[in-house]
C-alpha positions in Angstrom: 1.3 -40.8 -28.6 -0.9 -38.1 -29.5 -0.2 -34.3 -30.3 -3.0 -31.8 -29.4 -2.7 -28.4 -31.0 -4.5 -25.9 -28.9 -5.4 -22.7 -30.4 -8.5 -20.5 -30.9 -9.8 -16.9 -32.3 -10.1 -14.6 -29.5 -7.0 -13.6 -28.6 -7.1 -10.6 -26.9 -4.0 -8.6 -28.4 -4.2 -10.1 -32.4 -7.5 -11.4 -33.1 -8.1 -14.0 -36.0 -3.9 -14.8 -35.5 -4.5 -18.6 -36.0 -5.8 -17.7 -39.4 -3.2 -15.2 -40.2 -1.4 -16.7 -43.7 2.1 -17.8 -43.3 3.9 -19.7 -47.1 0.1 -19.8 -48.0 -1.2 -21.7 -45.1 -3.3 -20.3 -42.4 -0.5 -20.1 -39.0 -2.4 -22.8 -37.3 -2.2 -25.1 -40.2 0.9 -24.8 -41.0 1.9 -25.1 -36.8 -0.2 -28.5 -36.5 1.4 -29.9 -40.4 5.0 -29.5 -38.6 3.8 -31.1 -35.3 3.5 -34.2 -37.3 5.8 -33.7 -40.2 7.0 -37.7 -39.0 3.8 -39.0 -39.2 2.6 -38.3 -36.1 -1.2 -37.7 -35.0 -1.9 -34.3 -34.5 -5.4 -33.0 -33.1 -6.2 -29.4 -33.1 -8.2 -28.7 -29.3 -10.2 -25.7 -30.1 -13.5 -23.8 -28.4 -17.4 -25.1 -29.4 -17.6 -21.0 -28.9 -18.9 -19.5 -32.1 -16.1 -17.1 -32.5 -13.8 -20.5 -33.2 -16.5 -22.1 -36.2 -14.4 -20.4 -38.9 -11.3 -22.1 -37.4 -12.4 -25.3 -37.0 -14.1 -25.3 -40.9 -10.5 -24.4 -42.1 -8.2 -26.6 -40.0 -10.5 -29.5 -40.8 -10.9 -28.6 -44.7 -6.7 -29.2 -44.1 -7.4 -32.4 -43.5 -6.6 -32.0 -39.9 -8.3 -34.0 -37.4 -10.1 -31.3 -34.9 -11.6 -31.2 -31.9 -14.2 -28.6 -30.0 -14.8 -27.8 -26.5 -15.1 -25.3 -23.1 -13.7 -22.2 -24.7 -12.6 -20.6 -20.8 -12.0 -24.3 -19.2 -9.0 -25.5 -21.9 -7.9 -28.3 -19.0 -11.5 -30.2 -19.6 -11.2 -29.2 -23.2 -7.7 -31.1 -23.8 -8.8 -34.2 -21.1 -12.5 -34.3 -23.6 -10.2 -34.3 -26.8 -8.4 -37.5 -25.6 -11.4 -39.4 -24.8 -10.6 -43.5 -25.3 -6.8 -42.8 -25.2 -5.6 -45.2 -21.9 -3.5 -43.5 -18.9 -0.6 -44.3 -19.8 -0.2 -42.5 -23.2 2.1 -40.1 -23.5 0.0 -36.9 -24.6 1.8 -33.7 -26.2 0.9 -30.3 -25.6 1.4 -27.2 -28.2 -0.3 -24.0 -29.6 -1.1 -22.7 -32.7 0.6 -19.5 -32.0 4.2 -21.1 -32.6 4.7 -22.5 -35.7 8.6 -23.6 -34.9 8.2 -26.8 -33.0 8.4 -29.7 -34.8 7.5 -33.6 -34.7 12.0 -34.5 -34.4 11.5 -31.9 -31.4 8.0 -33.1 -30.0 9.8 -36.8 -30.0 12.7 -35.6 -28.4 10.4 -34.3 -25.2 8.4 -37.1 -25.5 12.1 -39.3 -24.6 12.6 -37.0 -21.7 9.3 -38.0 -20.2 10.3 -42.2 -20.9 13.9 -42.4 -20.1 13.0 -40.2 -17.1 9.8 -42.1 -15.9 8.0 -38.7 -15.5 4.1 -37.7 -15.9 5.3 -34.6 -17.1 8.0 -33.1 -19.0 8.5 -29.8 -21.2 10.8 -26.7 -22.4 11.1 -24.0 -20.3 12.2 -20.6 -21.5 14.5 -19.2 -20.4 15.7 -21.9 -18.1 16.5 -24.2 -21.4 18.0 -21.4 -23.4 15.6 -21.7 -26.3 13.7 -18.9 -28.2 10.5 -18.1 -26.5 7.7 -19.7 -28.6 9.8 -23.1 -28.6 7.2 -24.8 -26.2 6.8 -28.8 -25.8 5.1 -30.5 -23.4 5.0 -34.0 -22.7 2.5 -35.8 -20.0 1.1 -39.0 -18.9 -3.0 -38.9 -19.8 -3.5 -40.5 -16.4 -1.7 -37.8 -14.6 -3.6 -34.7 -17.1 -6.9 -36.8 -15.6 -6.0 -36.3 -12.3 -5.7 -32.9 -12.1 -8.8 -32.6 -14.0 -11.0 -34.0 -11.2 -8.8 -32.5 -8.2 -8.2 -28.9 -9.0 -10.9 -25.8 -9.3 -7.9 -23.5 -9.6 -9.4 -21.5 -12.4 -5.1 -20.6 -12.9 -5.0 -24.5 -13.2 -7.8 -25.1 -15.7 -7.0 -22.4 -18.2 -3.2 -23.2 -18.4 -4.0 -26.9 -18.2 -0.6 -28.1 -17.3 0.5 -26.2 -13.8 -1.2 -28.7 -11.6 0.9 -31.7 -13.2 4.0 -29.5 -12.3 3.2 -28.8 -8.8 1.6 -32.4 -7.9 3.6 -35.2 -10.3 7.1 -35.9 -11.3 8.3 -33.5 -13.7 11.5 -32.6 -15.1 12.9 -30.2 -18.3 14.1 -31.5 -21.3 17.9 -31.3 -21.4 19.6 -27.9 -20.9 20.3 -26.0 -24.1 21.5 -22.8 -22.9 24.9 -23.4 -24.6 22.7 -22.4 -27.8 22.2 -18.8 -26.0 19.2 -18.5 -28.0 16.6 -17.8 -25.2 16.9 -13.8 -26.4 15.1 -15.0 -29.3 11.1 -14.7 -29.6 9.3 -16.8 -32.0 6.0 -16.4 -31.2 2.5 -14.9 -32.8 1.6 -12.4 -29.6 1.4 -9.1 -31.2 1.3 -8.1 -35.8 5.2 -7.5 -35.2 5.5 -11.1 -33.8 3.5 -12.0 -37.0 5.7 -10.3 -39.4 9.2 -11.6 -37.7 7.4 -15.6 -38.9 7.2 -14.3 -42.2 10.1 -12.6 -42.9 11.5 -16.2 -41.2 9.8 -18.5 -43.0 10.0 -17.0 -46.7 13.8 -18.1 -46.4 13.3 -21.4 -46.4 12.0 -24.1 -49.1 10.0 -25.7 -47.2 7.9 -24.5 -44.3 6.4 -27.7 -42.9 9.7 -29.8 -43.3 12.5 -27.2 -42.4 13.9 -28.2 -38.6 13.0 -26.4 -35.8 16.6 -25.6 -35.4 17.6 -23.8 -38.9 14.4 -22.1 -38.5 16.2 -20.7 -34.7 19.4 -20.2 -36.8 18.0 -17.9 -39.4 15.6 -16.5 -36.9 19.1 -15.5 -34.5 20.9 -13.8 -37.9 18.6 -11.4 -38.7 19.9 -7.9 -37.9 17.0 -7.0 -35.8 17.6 -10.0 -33.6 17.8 -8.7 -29.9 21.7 -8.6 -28.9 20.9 -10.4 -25.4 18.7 -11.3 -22.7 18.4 -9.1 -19.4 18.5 -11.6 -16.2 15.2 -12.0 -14.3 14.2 -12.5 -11.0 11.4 -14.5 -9.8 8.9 -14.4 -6.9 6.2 -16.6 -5.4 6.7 -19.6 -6.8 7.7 -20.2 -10.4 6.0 -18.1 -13.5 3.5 -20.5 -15.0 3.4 -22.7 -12.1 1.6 -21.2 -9.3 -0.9 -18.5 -9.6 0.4 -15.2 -8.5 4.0 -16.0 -9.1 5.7 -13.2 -11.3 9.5 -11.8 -12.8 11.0 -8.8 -12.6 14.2 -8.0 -14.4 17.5 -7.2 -12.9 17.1 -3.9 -15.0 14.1 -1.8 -15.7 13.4 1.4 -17.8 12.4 4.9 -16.5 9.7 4.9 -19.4 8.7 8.7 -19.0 11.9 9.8 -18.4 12.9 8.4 -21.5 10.5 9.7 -23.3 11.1 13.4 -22.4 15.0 13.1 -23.5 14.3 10.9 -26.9 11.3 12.4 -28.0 9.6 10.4 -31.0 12.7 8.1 -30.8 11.6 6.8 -27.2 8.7 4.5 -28.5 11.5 2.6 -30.7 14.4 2.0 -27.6 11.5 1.2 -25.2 10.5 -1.7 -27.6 14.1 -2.7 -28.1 14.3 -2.5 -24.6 11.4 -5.1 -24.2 12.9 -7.5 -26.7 15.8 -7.7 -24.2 13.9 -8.9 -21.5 13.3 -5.8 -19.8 9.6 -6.6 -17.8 8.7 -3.6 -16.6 8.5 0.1 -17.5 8.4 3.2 -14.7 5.8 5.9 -15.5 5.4 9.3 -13.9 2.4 11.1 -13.8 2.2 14.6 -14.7 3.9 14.5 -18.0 1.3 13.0 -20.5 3.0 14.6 -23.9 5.7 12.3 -22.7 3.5 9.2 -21.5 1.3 9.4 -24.9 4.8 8.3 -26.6 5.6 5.6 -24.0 1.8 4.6 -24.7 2.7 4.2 -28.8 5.7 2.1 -27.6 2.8 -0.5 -25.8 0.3 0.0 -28.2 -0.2 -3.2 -31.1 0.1 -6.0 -28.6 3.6 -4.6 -26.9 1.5 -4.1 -23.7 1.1 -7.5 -23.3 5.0 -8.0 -22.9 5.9 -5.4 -20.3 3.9 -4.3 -17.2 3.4 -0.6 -16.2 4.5 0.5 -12.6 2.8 3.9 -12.2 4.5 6.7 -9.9 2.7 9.5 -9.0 4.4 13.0 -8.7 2.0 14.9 -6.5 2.8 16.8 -3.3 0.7 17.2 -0.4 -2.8 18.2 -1.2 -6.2 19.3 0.4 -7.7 16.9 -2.1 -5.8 13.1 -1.9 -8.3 11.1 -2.5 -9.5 13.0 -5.5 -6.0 13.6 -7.1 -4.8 10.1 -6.3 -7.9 8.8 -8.3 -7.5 11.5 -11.0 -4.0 11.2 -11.6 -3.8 7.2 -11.9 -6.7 7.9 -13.9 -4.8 10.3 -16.5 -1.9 8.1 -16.8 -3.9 5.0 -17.5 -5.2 7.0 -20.1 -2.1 9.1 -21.6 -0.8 5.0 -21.7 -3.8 3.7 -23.3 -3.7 1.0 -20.7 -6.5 -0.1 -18.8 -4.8 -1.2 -15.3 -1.3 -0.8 -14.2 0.4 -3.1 -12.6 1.4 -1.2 -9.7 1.2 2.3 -8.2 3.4 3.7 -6.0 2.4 6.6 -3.7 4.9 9.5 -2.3 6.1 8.0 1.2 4.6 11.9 2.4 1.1 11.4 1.2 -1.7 10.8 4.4 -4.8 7.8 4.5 -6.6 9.6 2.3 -4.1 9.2 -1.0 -3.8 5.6 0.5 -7.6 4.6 1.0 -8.3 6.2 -3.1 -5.4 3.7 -4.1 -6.6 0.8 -2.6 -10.0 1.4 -4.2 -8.8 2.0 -7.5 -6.9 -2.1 -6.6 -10.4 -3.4 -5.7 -11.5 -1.9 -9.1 -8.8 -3.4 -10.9 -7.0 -0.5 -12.3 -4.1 -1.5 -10.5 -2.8 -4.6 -8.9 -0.6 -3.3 -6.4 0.1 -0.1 -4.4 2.6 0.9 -2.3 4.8 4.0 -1.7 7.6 5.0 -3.5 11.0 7.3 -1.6 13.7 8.8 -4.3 16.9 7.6 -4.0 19.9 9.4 -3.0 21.0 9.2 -6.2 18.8 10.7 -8.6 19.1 8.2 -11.0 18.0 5.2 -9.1 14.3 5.1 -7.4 13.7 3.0 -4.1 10.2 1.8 -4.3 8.6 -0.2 -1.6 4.8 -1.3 -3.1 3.7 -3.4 0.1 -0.1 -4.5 -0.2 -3.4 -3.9 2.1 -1.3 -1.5 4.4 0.2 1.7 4.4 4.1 1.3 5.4 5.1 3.3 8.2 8.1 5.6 6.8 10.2 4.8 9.9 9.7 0.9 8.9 11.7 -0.5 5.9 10.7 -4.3 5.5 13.5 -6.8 5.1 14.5 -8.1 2.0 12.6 -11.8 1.8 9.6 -13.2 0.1 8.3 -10.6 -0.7 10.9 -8.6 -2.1 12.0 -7.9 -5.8 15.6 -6.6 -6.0 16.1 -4.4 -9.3 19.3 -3.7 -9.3 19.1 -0.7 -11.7 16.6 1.9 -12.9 17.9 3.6 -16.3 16.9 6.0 -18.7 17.6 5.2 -22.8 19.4 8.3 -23.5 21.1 7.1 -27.1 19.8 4.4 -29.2 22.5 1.8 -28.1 19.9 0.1 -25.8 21.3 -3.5 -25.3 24.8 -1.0 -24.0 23.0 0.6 -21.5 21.1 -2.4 -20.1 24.5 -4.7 -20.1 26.0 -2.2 -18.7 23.4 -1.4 -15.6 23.8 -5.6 -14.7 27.4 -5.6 -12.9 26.6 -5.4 -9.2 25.1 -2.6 -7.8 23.5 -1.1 -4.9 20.4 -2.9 -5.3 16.9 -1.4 -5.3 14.3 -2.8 -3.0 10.6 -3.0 -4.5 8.9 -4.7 -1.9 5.6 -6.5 -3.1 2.9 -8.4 -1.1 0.3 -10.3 -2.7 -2.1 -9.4 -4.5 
């Protein structure tokens, strides 16, 4: 067996994180010392990029065996690092930003994939009710090889293991949601994520030896620990399996709304909101004194955990095109977002509104656009975001594949936020938020 580490310096939302200091060892050190706290190879997979030469000089002054390849392509990178390994070894699969996994946990997988006779086997959150961050994966090298020569998805090649979970036998290590700790996060994503490790790992003695689980325990009794986990729904295929697949939760959060009731209070429920599982936030144009605080809420890395779905509150004007482009515009900005991840239309605006949002998709501000009907009750929204065409308002598309249901819209009027989002799941007249591809 042989455990490869991936990790690497550019991350987008917390540069330099794999060098970040956790019990006085760099995160990625310390992440690739508990991978093989048994004894257990361990060989960190980073890029031949120069942004990664500082990494590689520390992980390897650890004593850590290291490897560097295609920063973008990480598939080729991980097949290159286990050059001379035969096809049938059984190759594990980690990353530098989660430090909790260790080697009792990285054998345990690696039983799944024998006793099951897969070529690939791994934790899935939330499906395994484990903290996200807890991730494993176990695969046959002959299998990994196969999908290197066969796909040109670049999906595929820069999260390495899809293919093997489309093509080959695959299966989950063993159901844990008894546990009920998939409301946990313990990953490095964002300097909040960073500073939940530390405040984790300064309670224990020893940080490389301390199992995976007491780390999970401690991490589930601190008082800022989200109370619970809002349901998801997903569509096109399975998250992290097929390109364009996606989740919405069964509840999402009226972002602007909230805003203009809590004032400076909003950025904190909207983040306690996100730690619940809420994935998306609403967010009305026109108000930016209220969108510049749902913008502090996603600013640090939060961004990266919630997508925006933009509605825009303009009447019927002489000028569509214009206002549609300057008002998505304004609210990317008021956000500090560069893209949104949808934008909804009023159902009354003509081809013009509808021709500026579809350029502002082919520019990549936003990734859907669709048009958006109030509900009759004021606190719910219908939205209907279908792509390339403008729905006709007499047509309403049947719930199927490309539906999400959210089966409430709130607003965080008091700081109990887990109450108001457990209590927005019993069934309810559903909202539709129809969504083609992209």
């Amino acid at each position: 067996m042989i455990v490869l580490l991936q990790a690497r310096m550019s991350s987008s939302r917390l540069p330099g994180k794999a060098l970040l200091p956790i019990r006085g060892l760099p995160s990625v050190v310390l992440a690739a010392k508990r991978a093989g706290n048994r004894g257990a190879k361990v060989r960190v997979i980073t890029s031949n990029d120069p942004s990664d030469d500082a990494l590689a000089a520390i992980v390897a002054s650890h004593g850590l065996d290291v490897f560097r390849g295609d920063l973008d392509d990480v598939l080729a990178r991980t097949v290159n690092a286990t050059e001379g390994f035969p096809d049938d070894t059984t190759a594990m699969r980690l990353t530098g930003d989660n430090m909790f996994p260790d080697q009792s946990l990285i054998d345990a997988v690696a039983k799944t994939l024998s006793e099951k006779n897969l070529d690939y086997a791994g934790i899935r959150w939330p499906d395994d009710g484990l903290p996200y961050g807890l991730s494993v994966e176990a695969f046959r090298l002959g299998a990994l090889r196969a999908a290197h020569s066969e796909t040109k998805s670049s999906f595929d090649r820069e999260h390495t293991t899809p293919w093997l979970r489309r093509h080959r036998r695959s299966g989950n290590w063993p159901d844990m949601t008894c546990l009920d700790m998939a409301r946990l996060r313990c990953t490095i994503d964002n300097l909040d994520d960073y500073l939940s490790m530390l405040r984790v790992f300064e309670e224990v003695s020893d940080p490389i030896q301390t199992p995976w689980m007491e780390l999970t325990r401690i991490l589930a009794k601190r008082p800022d620990a989200p109370q619970g986990l809002v349901p998801c729904l997903s569509y096109w295929g399975i998250p992290g399996n097929d390109p364009g697949a996606s989740r919405i939760s069964r509840v999402v959060v009226d972002a602007t709304a909230t805003a203009q009731v809590a004032g400076h209070a909003a950025p904190r429920r909207l983040r306690a909101a996100i730690d619940c599982g809420v994935t998306h936030l609403l967010v009305s144009s026109g108000d930016s004194q209220a969108n510049a605080l749902v913008g502090q809420a996603l600013s640090h890395g939060w961004s990266g955990r919630v997508g925006a779905i933009g509605v825009l509150q303009i009447g019927e004007h002489r000028y569509e095109s214009f206002v549609t482009e300057h008002a998505t515009l304004r609210l990317c900005r008021d956000l500090g977002l560069k893209s949104l991840n949808a934008l909804l239309l009023p159902a009354g605006l003509g081809s013009e509104a509808w021709a500026a949002a579809q350029a502002l998709k082919s520019q990549r501000i936003v990734r859907r656009v669709g048009l958006w009907r109030p509900g009759s009750d004021p606190n719910e929204k219908r939205a209907e975001i279908v792509a390339d065409r403008q729905l006709p308002s007499s047509e309403v598309p049947a719930l199927g594949v490309d539906t999400h249901a959210i089966h409430r819209v709130v607003v965080l009027t008091e700081d109990s936020v887990w109450s108001t989002l457990a209590s927005a799941l019993p069934s309810v007249e559903s909202i539709s938020t129809h969504l083609g591809a992209v």
